[in-house]
C-alpha positions as CSV (number, residue, x, y, z in Angstrom):
1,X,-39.3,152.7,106.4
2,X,-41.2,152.5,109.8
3,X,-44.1,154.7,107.8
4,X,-44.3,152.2,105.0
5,X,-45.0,149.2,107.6
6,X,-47.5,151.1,109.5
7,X,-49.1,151.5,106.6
8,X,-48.7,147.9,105.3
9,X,-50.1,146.5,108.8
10,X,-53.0,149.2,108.4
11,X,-53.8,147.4,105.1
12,X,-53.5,143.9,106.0
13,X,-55.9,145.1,109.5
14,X,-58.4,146.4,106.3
15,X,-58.4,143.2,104.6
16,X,-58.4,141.0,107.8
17,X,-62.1,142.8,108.5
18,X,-63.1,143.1,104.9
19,X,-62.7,138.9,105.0
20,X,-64.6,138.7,108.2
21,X,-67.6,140.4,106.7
22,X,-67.3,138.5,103.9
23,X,-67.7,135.5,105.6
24,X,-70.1,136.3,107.7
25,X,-72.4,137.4,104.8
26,X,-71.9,133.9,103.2
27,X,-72.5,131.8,106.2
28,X,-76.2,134.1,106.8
29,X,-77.2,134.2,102.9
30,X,-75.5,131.6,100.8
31,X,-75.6,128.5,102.1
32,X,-72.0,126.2,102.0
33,X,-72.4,123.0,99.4
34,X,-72.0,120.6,102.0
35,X,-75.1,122.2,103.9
36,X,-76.6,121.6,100.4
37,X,-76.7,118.2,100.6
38,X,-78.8,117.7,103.9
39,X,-82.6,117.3,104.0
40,X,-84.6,120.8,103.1
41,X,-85.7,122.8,105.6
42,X,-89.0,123.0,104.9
43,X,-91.2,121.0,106.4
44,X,-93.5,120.5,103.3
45,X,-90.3,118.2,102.3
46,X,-90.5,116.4,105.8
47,X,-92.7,113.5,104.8
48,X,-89.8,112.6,102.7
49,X,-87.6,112.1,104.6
50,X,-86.2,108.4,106.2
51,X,-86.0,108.8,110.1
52,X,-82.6,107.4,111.6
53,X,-83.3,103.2,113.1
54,X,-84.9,103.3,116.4
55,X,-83.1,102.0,120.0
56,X,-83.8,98.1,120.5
57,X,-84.7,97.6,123.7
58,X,-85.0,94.1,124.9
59,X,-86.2,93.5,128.4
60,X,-83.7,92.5,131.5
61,X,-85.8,91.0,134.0
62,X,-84.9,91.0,137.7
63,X,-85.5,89.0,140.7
64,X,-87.6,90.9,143.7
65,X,-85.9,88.8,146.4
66,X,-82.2,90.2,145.7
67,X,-83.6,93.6,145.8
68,X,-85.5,93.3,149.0
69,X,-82.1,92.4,150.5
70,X,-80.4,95.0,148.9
71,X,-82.7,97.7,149.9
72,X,-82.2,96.0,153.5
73,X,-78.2,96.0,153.5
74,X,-78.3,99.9,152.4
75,X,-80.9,101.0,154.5
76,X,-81.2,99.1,157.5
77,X,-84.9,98.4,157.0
78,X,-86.7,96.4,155.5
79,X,-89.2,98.0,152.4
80,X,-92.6,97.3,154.0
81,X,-95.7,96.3,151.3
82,X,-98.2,98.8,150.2
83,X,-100.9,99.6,152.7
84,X,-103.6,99.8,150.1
85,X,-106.6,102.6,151.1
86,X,-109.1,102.3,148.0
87,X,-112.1,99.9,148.0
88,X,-110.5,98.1,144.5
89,X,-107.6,96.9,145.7
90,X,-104.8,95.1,143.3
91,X,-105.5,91.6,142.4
92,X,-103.7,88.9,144.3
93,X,-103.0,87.5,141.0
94,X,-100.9,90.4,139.4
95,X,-97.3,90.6,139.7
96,X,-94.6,93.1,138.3
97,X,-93.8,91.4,134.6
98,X,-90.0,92.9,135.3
99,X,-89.1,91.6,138.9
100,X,-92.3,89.1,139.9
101,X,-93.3,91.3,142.8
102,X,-96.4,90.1,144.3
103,X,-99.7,92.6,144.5
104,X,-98.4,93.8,148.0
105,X,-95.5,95.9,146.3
106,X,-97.7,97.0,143.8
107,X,-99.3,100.4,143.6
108,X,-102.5,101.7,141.3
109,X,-100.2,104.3,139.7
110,X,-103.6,106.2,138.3
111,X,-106.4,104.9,139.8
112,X,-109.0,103.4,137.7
113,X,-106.9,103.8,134.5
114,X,-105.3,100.7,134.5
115,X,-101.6,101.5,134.9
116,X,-99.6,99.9,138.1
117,X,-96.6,100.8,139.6
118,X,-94.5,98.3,141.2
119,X,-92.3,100.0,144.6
120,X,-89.8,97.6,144.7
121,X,-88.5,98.6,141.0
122,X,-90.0,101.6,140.4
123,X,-91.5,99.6,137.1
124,X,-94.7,101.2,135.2
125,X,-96.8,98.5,133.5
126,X,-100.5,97.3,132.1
127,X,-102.4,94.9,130.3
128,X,-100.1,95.3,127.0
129,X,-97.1,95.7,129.0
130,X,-93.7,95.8,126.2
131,X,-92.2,93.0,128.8
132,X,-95.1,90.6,127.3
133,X,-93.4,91.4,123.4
134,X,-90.2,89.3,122.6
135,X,-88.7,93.0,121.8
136,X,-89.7,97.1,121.6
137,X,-89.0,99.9,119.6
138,X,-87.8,103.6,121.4
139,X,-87.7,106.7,120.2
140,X,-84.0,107.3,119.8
141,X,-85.0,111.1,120.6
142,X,-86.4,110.3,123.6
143,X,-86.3,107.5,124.4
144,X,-90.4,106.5,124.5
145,X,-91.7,103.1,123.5
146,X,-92.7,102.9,119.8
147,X,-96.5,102.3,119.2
148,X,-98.0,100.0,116.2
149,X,-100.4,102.7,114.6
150,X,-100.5,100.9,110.9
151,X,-100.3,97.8,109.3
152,X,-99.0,97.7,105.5
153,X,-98.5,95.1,102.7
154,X,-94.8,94.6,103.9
155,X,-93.9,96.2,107.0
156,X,-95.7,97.8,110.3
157,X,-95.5,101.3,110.9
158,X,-94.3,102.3,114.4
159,X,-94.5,106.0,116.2
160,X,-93.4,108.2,118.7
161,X,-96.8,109.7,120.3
162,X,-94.8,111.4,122.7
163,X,-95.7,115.3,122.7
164,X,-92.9,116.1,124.7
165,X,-90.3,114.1,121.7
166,X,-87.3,116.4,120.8
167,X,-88.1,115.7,117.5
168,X,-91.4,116.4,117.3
169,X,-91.1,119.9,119.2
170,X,-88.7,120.6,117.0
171,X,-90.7,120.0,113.7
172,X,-93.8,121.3,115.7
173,X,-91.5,125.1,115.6
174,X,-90.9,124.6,111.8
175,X,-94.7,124.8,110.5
176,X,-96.3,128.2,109.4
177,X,-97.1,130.5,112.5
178,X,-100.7,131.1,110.7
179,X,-101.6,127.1,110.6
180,X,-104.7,126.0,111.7
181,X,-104.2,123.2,114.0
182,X,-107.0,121.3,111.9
183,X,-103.7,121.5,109.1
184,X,-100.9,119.7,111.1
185,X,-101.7,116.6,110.0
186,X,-100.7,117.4,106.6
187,X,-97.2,117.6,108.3
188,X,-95.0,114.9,109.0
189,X,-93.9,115.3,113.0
190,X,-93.3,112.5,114.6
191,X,-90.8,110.1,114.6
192,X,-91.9,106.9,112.3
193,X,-90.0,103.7,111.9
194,X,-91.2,100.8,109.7
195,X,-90.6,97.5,110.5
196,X,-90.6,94.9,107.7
197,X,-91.9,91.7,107.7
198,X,-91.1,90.6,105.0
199,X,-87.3,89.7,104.0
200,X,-86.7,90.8,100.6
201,X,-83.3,89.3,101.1
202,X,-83.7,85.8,100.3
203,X,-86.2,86.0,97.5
204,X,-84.5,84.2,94.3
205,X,-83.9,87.3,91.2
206,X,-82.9,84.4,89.1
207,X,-85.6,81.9,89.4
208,X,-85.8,79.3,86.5
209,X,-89.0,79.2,84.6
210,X,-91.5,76.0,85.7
211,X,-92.9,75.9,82.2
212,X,-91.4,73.7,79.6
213,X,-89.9,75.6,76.9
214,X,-90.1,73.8,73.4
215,X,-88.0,74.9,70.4
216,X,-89.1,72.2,68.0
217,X,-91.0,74.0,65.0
218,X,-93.8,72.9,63.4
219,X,-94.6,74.9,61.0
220,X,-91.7,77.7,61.3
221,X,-88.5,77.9,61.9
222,X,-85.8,80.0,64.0
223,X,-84.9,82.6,61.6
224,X,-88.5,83.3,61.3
225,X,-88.8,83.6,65.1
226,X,-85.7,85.9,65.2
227,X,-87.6,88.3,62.0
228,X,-90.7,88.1,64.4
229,X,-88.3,89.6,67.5
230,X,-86.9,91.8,65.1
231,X,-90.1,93.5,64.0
232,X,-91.5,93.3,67.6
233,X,-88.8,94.4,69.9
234,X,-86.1,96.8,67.4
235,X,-88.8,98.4,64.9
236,X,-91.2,98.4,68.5
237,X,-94.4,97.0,66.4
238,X,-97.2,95.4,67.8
239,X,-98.0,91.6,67.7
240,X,-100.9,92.8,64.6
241,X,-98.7,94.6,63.5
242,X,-96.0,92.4,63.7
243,X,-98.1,89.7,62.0
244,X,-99.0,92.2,59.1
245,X,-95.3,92.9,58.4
246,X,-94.1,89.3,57.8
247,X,-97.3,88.6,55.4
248,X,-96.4,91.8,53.6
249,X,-92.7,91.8,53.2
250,X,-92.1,88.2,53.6
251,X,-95.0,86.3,52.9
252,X,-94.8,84.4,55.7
253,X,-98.3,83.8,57.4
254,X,-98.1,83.9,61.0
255,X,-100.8,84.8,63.7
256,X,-100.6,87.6,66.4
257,X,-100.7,85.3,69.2
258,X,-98.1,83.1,67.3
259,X,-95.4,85.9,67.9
260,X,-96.7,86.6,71.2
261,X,-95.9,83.3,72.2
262,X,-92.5,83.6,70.6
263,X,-91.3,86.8,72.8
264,X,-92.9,85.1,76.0
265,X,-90.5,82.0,74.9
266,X,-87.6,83.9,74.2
267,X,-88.0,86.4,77.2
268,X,-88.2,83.7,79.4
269,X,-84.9,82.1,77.9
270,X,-82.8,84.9,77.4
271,X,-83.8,86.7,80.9
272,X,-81.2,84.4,83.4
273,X,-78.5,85.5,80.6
274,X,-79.3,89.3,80.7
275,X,-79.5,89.1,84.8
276,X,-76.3,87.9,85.2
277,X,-74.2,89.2,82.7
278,X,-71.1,90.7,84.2
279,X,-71.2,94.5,82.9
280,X,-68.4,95.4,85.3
281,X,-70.7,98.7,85.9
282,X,-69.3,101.9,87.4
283,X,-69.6,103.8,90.8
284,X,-72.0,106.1,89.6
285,X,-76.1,104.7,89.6
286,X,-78.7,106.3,88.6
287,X,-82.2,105.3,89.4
288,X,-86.0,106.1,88.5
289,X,-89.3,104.3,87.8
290,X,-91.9,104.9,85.3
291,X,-95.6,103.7,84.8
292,X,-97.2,100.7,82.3
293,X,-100.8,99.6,81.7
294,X,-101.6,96.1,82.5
295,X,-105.4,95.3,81.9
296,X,-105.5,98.8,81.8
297,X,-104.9,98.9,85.2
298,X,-101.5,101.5,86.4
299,X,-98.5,99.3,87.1
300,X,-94.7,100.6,87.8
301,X,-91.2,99.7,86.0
302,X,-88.2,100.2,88.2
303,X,-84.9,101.0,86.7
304,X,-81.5,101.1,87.8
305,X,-78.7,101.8,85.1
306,X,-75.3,102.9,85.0
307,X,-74.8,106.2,84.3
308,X,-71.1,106.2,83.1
309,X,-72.0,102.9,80.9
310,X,-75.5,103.3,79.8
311,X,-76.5,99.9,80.8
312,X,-79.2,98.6,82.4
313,X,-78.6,96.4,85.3
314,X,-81.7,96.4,87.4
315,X,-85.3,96.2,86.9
316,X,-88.7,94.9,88.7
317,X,-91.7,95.3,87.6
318,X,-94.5,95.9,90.2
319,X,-98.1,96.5,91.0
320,X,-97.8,99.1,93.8
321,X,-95.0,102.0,94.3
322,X,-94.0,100.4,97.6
323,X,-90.4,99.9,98.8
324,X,-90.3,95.9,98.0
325,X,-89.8,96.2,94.1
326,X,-87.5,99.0,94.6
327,X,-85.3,96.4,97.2
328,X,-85.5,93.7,94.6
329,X,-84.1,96.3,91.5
330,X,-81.4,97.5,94.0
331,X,-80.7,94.1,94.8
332,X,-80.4,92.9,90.9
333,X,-78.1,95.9,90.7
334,X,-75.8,95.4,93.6
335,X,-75.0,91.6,92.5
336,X,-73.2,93.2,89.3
337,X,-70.4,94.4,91.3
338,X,-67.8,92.1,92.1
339,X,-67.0,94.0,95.5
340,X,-69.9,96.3,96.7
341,X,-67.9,99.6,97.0
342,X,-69.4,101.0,100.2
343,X,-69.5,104.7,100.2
344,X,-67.7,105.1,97.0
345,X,-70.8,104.6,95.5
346,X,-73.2,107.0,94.0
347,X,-76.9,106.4,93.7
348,X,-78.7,109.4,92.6
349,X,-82.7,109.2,92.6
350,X,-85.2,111.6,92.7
351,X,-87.1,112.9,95.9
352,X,-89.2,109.5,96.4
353,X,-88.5,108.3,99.9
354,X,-88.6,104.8,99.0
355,X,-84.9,104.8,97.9
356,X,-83.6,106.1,101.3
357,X,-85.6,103.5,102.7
358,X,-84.6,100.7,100.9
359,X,-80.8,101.8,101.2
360,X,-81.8,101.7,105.3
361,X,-82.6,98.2,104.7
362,X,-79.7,97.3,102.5
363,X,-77.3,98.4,105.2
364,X,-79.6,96.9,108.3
365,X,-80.0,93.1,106.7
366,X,-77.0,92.8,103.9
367,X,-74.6,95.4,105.0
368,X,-74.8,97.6,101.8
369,X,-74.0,100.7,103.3
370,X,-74.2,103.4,100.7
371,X,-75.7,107.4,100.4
372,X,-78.7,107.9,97.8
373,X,-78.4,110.9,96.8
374,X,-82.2,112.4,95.6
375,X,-82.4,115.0,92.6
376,X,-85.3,116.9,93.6
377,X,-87.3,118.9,91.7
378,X,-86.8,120.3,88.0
379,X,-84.7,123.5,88.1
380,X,-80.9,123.8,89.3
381,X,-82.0,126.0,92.8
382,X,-78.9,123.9,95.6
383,X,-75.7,122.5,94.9
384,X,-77.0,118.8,94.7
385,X,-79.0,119.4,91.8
386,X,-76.2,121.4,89.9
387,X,-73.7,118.5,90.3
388,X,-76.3,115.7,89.7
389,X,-78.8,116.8,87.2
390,X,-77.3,115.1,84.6
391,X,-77.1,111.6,86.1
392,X,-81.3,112.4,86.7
393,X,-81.4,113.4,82.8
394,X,-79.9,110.6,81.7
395,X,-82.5,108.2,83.3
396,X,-85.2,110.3,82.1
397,X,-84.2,109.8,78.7
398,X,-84.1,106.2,79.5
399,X,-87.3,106.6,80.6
400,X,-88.9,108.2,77.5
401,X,-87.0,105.4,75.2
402,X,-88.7,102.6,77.0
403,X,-92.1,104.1,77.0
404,X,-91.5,105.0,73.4
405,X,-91.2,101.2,72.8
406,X,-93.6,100.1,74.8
407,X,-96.3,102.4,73.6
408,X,-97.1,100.1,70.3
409,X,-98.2,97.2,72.8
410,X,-100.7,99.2,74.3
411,X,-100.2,97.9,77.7
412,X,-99.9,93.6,78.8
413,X,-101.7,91.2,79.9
414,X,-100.4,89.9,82.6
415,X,-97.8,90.1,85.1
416,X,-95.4,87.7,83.6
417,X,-96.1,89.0,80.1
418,X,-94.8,92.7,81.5
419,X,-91.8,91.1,83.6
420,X,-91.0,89.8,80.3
421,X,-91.6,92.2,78.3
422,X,-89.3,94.3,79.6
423,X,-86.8,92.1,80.2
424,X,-86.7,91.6,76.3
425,X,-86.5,95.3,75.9
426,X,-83.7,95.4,78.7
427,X,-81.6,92.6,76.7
428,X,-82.3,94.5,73.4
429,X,-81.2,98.0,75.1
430,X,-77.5,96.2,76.7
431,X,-76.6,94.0,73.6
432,X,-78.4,94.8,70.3
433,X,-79.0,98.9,70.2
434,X,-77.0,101.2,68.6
435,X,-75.9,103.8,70.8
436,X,-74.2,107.4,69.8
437,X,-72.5,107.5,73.7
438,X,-70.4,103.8,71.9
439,X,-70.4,105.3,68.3
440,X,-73.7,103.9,66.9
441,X,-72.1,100.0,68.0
442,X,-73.8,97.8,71.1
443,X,-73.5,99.2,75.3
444,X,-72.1,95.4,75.6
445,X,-70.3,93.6,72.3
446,X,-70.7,89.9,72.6
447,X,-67.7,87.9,71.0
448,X,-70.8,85.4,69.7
449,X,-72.0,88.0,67.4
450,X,-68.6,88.4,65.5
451,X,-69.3,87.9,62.0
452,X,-72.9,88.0,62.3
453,X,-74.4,91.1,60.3
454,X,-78.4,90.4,60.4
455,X,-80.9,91.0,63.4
456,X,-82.8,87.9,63.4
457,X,-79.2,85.7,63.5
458,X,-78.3,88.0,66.7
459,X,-81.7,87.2,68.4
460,X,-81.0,83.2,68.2
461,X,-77.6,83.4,69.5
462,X,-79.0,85.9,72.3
463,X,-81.7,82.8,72.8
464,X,-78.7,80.1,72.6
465,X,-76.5,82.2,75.5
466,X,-79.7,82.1,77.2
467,X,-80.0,78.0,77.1
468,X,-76.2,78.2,78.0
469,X,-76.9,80.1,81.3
470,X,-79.8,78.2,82.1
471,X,-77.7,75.2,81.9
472,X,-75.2,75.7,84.0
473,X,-77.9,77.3,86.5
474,X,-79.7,73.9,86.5
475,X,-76.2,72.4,86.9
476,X,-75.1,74.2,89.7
477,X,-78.2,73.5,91.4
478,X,-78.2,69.7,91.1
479,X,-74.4,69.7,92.4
């Protein structure tokens, strides 16, 4: 019996060290799935990454008087002025900015440099002193006030040009040993905070449209207008094209810019209705932008959709890839919940650092405070993009539907005409197009279209939900 438990203690010992090496090899060469989710390593994958908000630091100024006397009641002396040597003495007209010492208690901290130093409280200041500025930006590494080194469309970009910053020694150790130093600026290494001016915030998604919108035909009718979405938006024909159709198979004789100016009307009708739909979406977001023509000049489509539900319930379109549109399209998105749901949520983009960005801003002015989780890259190499890829697929394939659509306009015209453009093709993805994930049936079935079993009918009530919405719009801003 005693042999039998030596032996069984012996074992356990065995395993006990076989489980330690185990470990040990894991936690060297396979890296945990929580470790997974933090920011790469490398520093090529540096400049996309959002630095933490910088320290506030608002100035607390003192009286010179009080600290005279205090220095008197510790000391027993009085703190004599400074007997100036140097043939450029201070100016009787400069004080310290932080107490109001006059010149007499205030040293030339670096000769002809321009930096003084006042003795009574130790204070270091010049011309552009940061106690002339209502506020300043440190480092929260080290502490160092933020410098304005650019000016952008939206916000200022502020950095740490401390070369003795924590975090920049310690991206500094992270570059190749065999980089030329001609190279580092390919690297992101210091600390950067951008400070927006503008307050995305308050801008109205759901503006009404200040044109008149007349439905009185003089020549057509409704159903005709609803044929003329049909052919344009579902079967993704050109205007010409579009035109052609309905001389063809209808004989109806219609002009190009005639059904242009049909989607504009109904776009601009049935937009408020699509914005504000309640699509009770889930906790799971997925979100990417894509590239139109305008004038043949590049212009970006922002997406948000649901990735559970399949709907689209944010969108912007823009002229730059900046971080405003991207605000706006979270923004759209965000106002579908009932009750934002904090942390539970799941917003998956790829590597672009203008989502974590826009999420710092969510939390810092509306108190959104949610993760974005970014996909990067196109093969499965960390445990983020093994659990996420699909949400990323499935707005790629958006993606590749839109542009499939949009590819017989052959770009717009103007900025209006592709905000409302693809707000058409955003109402006719939620409420008209068959989908296999809903068994070939609508994302979002509309009571108002039981009964109804033709395109062009669907189209004028989408059009008369529209009015509806703007109505009550209108309504509730007069009351």
């Amino acid at each position: 019996m005693v042999s039998i438990i030596t032996h069984l203690l012996l074992y356990i010992q065995y395993l006990h060290k076989q489980i330690f090496e185990l470990l040990l090899f894991i936690s060297k060469y396979i890296p945990l799935k929580q470790w997974a989710f933090d920011d790469s390593h490398s520093p090529e994958y540096q400049k996309f990454k959002i630095d933490k908000l910088p320290k506030i630091f608002m100035p607390d100024p003192i009286d010179y008087q009080l600290l005279l006397a205090y220095y008197q009641h510790k000391y027993g002396k009085i703190l004599k002025p400074v007997n100036h040597r140097s043939d450029n003495p201070i100016p009787e007209t400069t004080l310290c900015p932080r107490c109001g010492a006059p010149h007499d208690y205030i040293y030339k901290n670096n000769g002809s440099k321009g930096q003084c130093l006042c003795k009574v409280c130790n204070e270091r200041f010049n011309e552009s002193n940061i106690y002339n500025r209502p506020m300043a930006f440190r480092c929260p590494y080290c502490g160092h006030i933020l410098v304005n080194k650019k000016d952008r469309k939206h916000f200022h970009i502020h950095k740490c040009i401390n070369p003795n910053c924590s975090y920049y020694l310690h991206n500094l150790s992270k570059l190749p040993k065999d980089l030329a130093d001609s190279d580092k600026h390919k690297y992101k290494l210091h600390y950067i905070y951008r400070e927006f001016f503008v307050d995305f915030f308050k801008m109205d998604l759901h503006d009404l449209p200040s044109n008149a919108i007349n439905f009185n035909f003089k020549k057509f009718n409704a159903h005709i207008m609803g044929l003329c979405l049909t052919y344009h938006i579902n079967l993704k024909l050109s205007t010409r094209q579009t035109a052609h159709a309905l001389d063809e198979v209808h004989g109806i004789k219609i002009s190009h810019s005639m059904v242009a100016s049909y989607a504009m009307t109904a776009a601009t009708v049935i937009k408020p209705f699509t914005d504000t739909f309640d699509y009770k979406p889930s906790n799971i977001l997925s979100a990417d932008e894509t590239y139109i023509k305008m004038k043949g000049i590049r212009h970006y489509v922002w997406l948000i959709m649901d990735a559970c539900k399949k709907s689209v319930i944010g969108y912007q379109v823009s002229d730059t890839r900046a971080v405003g549109p991207c605000i706006l399209a979270m923004r759209m998105a965000f106002e579908k919940f009932k009750s934002f749901p904090g942390k539970a949520l799941k917003f998956i983009a790829d590597g672009y650092s203008a989502y974590p960005l826009a999420s710092q801003q969510c939390k810092l002015v509306n108190g959104w405070d949610f993760d974005v989780t970014q996909v990067i890259g196109l093969t499965n190499d960390d445990a983020v993009s093994t659990e996420f890829r699909w949400v990323k697929q499935i707005v790629e394939r958006l993606n590749r539907t839109f542009k499939f659509s949009y590819r017989g306009s052959c770009g717009y015209g103007s900025p209006n005409g592709a905000l409302y453009g693809v707000s058409l093709w955003v109402a006719y993805y939620n409420f008209l197009r068959p989908h296999p994930y809903t068994y070939w049936r609508p994302l979002n079935e509309l009571s108002a279209f039981s009964g109804v079993d033709n395109m062009p009918a669907k189209w004028q009530i989408l059009i008369r939900l529209g009015q509806q919405t703007i109505l009550n719009m209108q309504n509730t801003q007069s009351s």
